[in-house]
N, C-alpha and C positions, 0 to 999 in steps of 0.2 A: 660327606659332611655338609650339615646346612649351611647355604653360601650366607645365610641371616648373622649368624655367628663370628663371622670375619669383621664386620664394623666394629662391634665392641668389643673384640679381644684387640686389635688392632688399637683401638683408642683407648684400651687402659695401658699400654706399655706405652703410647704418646700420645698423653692426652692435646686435646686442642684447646682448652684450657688449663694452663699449668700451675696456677696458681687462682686460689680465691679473698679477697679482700676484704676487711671485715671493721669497721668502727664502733669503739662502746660507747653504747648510748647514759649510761650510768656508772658512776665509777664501783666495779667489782673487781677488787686485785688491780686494776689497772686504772689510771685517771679516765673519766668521760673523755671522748673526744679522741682514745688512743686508736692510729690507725694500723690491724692487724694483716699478715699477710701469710697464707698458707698453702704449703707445696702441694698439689696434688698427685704427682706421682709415687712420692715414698708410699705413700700408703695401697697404691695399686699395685705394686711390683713388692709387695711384703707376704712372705713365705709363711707369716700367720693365719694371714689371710687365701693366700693362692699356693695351691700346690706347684713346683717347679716353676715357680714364679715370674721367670724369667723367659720363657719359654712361650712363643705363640702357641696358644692351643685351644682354636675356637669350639669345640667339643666340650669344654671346663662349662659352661654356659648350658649346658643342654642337662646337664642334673641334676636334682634338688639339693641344698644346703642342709645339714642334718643337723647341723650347731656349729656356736663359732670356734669350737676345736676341729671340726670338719672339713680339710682344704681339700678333696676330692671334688666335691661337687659346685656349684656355684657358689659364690662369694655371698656371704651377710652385703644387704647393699648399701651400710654404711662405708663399706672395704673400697666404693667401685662410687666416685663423686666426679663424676665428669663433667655433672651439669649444676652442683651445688647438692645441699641438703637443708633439710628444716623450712623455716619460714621464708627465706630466703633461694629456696629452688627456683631455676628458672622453667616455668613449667612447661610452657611452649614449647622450647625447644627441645628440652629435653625429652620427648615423646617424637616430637615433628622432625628431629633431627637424627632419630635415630630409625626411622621408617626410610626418612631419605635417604639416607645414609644404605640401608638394605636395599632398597628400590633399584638406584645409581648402581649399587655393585652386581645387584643379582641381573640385572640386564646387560649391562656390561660385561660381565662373563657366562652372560646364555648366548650374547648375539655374535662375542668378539673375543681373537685368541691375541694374548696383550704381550707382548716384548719390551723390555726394559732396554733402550740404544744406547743407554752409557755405564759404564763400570757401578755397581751398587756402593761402590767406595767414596765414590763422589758425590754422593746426595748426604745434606749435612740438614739436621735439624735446625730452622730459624724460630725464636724467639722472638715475637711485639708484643703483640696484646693477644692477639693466638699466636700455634707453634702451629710449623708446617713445614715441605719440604723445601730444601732450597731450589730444586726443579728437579722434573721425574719426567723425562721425554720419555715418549710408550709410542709405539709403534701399535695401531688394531689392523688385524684384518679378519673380516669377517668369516664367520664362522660357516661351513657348508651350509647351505636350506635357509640362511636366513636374510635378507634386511632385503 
């Protein structure tokens, strides 16, 4: 399995943005000025969209969408909003941080074999302004032939 694939199947079931925020600039259905706020998980973890949805499976990524009846293969990328959508995309990041994001792990697991030193019960999702983990002590030790 491409180790490319692990960042963003990882970040749709938590994302690091969980919500996105939104103000109408004109009143349509709602007054000018109303300040709107939208979950972005429900809709990554939706069985409409993802097959076994639940389920890490960085492979889902690696084959074409046929249509949006089609959860087998990759996700319509309305389904998958980690970084926003429409005019409002955050563009930067969303490209720069998802290279990063590959870069960081695929070395990370070329150069180093990683152990988790405390019970995976213990690490609890935190919520601010991003979601992240309450702490993940890892243990590397370098892998034969390299660093």
């Amino acid at each position: 399995m491409p180790r490319c694939a692990n960042s963003i199947c990882a970040s749709r079931l938590h994302p690091i943005a969980p919500y996105l925020s939104f103000e109408s600039l004109e009143e349509v259905r709602l007054p000018a000025g109303t300040k709107m706020f939208f979950l972005n998980c429900p809709g990554m973890i939706d069985a409409r969209h993802f097959a076994d949805s639940s389920r890490y499976d960085p492979d889902r990524w690696l084959h074409d969408h046929r249509g949006p009846q089609d959860v087998r293969g990759a996700p319509d990328g309305r389904a998958y909003m980690q970084f926003g959508a429409g005019p409002r995309v955050c563009p930067g990041a969303r490209h720069l941080a998802v290279v990063e994001m590959r870069l960081v792990m695929s070395m990370l697991a070329a150069n180093f074999k990683s152990t988790l030193i405390i019970d995976p019960a213990e690490v609890r999702e935190v919520c601010n302004f991003a979601t992240g983990p309450s702490a993940v002590p890892m243990r590397l030790e370098p892998r034969s032939g390299t660093c």
